[in-house]
C-alpha positions in Angstrom: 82.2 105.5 4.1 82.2 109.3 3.1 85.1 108.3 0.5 82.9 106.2 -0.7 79.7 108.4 -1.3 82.3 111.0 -3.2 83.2 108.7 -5.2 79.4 108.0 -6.8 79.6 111.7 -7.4 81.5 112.1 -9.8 80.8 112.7 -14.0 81.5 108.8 -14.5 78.9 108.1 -11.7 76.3 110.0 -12.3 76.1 109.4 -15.9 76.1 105.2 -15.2 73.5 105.8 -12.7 71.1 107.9 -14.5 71.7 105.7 -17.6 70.8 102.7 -15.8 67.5 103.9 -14.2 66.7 104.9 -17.6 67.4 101.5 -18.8 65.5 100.0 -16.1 62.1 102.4 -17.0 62.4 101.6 -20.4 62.5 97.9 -20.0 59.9 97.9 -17.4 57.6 99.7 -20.1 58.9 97.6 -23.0 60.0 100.5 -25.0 63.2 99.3 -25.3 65.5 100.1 -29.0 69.0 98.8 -29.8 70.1 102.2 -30.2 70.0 102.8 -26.7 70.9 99.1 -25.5 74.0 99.4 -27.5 75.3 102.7 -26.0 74.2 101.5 -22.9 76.3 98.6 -23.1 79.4 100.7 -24.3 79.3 102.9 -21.8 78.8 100.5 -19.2 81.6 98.4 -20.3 83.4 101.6 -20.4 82.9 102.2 -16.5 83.6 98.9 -15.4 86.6 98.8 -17.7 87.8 101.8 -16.1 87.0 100.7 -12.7 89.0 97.6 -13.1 92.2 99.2 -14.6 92.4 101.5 -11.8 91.9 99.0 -8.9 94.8 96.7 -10.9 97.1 100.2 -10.7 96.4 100.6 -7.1 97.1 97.0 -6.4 99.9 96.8 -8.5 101.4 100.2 -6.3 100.2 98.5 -3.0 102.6 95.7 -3.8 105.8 97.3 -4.7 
């Protein structure tokens, strides 16, 4: 559990987080632009991406 709670604090973390609640104010007041959407999207993508690759390494090291 505490592995887990230092793991939404770092850089990568925060940033999706804070990016995310901004996205969800600006929806919510319909002030939404495709600037932001699109970086949104990219960096979201990003982080997932990221996520993804490294859970396939440890996986991947797990088996061997």
């Amino acid at each position: 559990m505490l592995e887990k709670i230092k793991k939404l604090i770092d850089v990568k973390s925060i940033i999706t987080l804070s990016l995310t609640l901004v996205y969800c104010v600006m929806t919510l007041k319909g002030q939404m632009q495709n600037e932001f959407l699109t970086i949104y999207t990219t960096i979201i993508a990003f982080y997932f991406g990221t996520q993804y690759q490294k859970n396939t390494n440890m996986e991947y090291k797990k088996s061997e």
